[in-house]
C-alpha positions in Angstrom: 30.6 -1.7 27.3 30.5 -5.0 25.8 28.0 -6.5 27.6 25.4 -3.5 27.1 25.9 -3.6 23.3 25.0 -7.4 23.7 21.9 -6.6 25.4 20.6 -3.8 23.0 21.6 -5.8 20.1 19.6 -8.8 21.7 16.5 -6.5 22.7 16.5 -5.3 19.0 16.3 -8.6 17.7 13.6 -9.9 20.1 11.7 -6.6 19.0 12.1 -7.4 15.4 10.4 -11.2 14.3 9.8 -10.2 10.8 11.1 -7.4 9.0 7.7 -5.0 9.0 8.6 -5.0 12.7 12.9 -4.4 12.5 12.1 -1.2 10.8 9.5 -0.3 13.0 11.5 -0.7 15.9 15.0 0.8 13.9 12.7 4.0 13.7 11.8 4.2 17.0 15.2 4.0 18.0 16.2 6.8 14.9 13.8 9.4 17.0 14.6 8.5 20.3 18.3 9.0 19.5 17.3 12.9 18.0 16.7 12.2 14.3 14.4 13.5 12.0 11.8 11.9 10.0 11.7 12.4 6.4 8.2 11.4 5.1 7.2 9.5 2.2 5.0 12.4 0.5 8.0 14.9 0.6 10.1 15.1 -2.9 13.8 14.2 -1.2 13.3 10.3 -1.3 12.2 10.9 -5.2 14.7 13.1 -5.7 17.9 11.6 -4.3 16.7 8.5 -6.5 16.6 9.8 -9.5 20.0 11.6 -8.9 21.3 7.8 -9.0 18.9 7.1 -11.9 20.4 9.6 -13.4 24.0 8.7 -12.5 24.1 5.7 -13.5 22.1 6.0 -16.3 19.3 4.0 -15.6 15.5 4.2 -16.9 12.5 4.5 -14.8 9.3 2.6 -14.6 6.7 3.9 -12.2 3.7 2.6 -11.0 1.7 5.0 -10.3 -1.6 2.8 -10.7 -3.2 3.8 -6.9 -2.1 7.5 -7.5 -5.7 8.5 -7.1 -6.4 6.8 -4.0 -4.3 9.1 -1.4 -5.7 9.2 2.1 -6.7 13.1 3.7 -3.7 14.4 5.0 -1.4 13.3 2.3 -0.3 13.6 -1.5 0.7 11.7 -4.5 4.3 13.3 -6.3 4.4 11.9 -10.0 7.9 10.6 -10.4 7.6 12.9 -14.1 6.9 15.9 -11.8 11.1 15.6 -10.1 13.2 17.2 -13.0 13.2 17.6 -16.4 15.6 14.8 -16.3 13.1 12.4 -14.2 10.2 13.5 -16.9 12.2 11.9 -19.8 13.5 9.2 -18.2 10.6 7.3 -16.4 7.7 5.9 -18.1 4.7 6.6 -15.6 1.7 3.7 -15.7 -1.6 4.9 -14.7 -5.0 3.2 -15.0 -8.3 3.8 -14.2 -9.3 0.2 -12.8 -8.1 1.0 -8.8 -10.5 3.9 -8.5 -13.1 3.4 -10.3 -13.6 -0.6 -10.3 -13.0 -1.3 -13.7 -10.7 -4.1 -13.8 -10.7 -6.4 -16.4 -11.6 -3.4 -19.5 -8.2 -3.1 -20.3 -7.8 0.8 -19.7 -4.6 1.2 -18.5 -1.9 4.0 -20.1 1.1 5.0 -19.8 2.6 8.5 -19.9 6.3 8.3 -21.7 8.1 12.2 -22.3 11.3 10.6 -24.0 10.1 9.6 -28.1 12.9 7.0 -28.3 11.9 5.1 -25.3 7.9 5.4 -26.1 8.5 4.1 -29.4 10.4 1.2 -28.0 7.3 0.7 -25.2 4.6 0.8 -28.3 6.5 -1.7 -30.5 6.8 -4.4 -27.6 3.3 -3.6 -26.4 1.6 -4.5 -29.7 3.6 -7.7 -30.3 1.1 -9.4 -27.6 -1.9 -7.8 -29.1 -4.0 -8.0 -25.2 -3.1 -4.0 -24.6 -5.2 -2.4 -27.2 -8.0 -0.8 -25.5 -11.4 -1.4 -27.0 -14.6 0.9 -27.1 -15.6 0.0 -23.7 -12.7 0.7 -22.3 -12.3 4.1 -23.8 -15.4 5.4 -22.7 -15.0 4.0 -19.2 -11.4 6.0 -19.0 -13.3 9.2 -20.5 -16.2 9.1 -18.1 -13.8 8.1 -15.3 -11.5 11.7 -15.4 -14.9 13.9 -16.1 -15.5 16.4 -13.4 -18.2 14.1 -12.4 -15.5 11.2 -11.8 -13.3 14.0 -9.8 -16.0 14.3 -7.2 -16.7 10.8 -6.6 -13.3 10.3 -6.4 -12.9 12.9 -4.1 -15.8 11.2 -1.8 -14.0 8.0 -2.3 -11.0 8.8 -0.8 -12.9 10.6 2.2 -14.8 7.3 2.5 -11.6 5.3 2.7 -10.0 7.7 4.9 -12.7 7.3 7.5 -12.5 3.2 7.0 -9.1 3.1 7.6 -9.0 5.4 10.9 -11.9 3.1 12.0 -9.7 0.4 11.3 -6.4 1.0 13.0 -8.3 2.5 15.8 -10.1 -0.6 16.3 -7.0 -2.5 16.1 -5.4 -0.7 18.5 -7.7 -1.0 21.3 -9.6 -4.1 20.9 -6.6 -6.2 19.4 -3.6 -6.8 21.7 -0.7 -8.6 20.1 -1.6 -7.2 16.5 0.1 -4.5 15.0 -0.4 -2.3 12.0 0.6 0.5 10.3 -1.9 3.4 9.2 -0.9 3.4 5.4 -1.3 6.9 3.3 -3.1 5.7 0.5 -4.8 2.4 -1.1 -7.8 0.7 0.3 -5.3 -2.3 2.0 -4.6 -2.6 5.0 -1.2 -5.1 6.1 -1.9 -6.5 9.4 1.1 -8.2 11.3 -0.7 -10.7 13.6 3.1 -12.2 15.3 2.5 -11.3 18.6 -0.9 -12.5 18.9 0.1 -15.6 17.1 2.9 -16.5 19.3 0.7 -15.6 22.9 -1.7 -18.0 21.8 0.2 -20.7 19.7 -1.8 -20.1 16.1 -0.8 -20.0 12.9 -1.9 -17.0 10.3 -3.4 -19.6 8.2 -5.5 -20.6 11.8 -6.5 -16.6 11.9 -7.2 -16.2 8.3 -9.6 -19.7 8.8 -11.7 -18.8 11.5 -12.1 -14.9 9.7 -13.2 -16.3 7.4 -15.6 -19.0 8.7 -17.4 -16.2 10.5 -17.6 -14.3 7.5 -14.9 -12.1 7.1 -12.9 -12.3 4.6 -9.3 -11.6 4.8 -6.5 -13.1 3.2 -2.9 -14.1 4.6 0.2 -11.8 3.7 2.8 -14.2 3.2 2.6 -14.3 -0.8 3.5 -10.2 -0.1 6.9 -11.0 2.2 4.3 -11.0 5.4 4.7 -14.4 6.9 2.6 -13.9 9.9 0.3 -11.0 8.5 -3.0 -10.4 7.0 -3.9 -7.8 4.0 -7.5 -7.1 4.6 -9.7 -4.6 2.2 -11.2 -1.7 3.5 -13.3 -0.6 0.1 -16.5 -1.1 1.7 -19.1 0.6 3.4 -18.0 1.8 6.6 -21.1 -0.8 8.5 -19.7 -3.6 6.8 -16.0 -3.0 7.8 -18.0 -2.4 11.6 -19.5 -5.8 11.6 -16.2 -7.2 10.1 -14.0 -6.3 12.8 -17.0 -6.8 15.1 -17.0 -10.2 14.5 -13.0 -10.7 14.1 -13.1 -9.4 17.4 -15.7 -11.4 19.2 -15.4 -14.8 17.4 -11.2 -14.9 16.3 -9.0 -12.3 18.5 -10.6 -11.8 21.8 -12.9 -15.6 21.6 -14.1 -16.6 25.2 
């Protein structure tokens, strides 16, 4: 009995190099034992949180910033949208800039229920004097959430859907030793390269260099906790995301 806990506890760690890949393979090992998965666009994780949040009485701020970029098949649950209790206690950040490119206008809001706390937010906000939107910004936010900016937003997200099944399809079959997971929203993709790394005795800093001498541009994950992974942007055209992992493929991953 001993000895076989040894061995699974030393298969899990062999499995598990970084931590992207210990939950990965405590998952697998959840399932294959009968579990069930919850998933992440389903209220319970949200609401057993702010059941704590509410216990302890602790106030909420939520970034909700990519809200607006949710890949087909999936949802976005406003942490507001939990209980009445949730909607007063959380101060929900939103912005334009993700969506619709417009980073750098300073047009992000926030969306605070609870008058105590907003007044709070508004009085340390203005001390700085960089938040105050300005008359380009305004009209950027107002055009942005016109019916017009629902559609494109709409054929945004069907765009990036499409990138990022291209993507992790590619991945899977032309990449061996390189591992991601298909996220459910953003345009980012977190690719964890530790396998292929190791086989072939490279650093991520050695992938993100020859990317990026053949033109594709990538950049390493270990400011984001990923120290042998790449975050790679998929908010292009879908023929320049082609050639990109046309040429990562030919020239970096699978070179002759």
């Amino acid at each position: 009995m001993y000895e076989e806990t040894t061995e699974k506890l030393l298969e899990f760690i062999s499995k598990s190099p970084t931590a992207f890949q210990a939950a990965e393979e405590t998952r697998r090992r959840f399932l294959e034992e009968g579990f069930t998965e919850l998933k992440e666009e389903e209220r319970w994780e949200l609401e057993k949180a702010m059941e704590l949040y509410k216990k302890y009485n602790v106030y909420v701020v939520s970034d909700e910033i990519w809200s607006d970029i949710i890949l087909s098949g999936h949802k976005h649950i406003p942490t507001q949208s939990i209980s009445e209790d949730a909607r007063m206690r959380t101060a929900a950040l939103y912005a334009p800039s993700k969506t619709f490119n417009l980073a750098g206008l300073i047009g992000s809001y926030h969306i605070v229920y609870n008058p105590w706390w907003r007044d709070r937010i508004k009085k340390e906000s203005s001390l700085c004097h960089y938040n105050s939107m300005n008359v380009l910004s305004m009209h950027a936010l107002i055009g942005a959430y016109r019916p017009e900016g629902y559609e494109w937003a709409d054929e945004l997200c069907e765009t990036l859907t499409g990138n990022v099944d291209f993507a992790c399809d590619y991945i899977a079959k032309h990449f061996e030793g390189v591992h991601v997971t298909k996220p459910e929203g953003t345009y980012m993709l977190f690719v964890d390269c530790t396998d292929w790394c190791a086989a072939h005795g490279k650093t991520i800093q050695d992938v993100e260099k020859a990317c990026w001498a053949v033109g594709a541009a990538v950049q390493d994950g270990v400011m984001f906790h990923g120290p042998c992974h790449l975050r790679i942007n998929l908010a292009s055209p879908r023929a320049r995301i082609e050639e990109a992992f046309h040429r990562m493929d030919k020239y970096v991953f699978n070179t002759k």
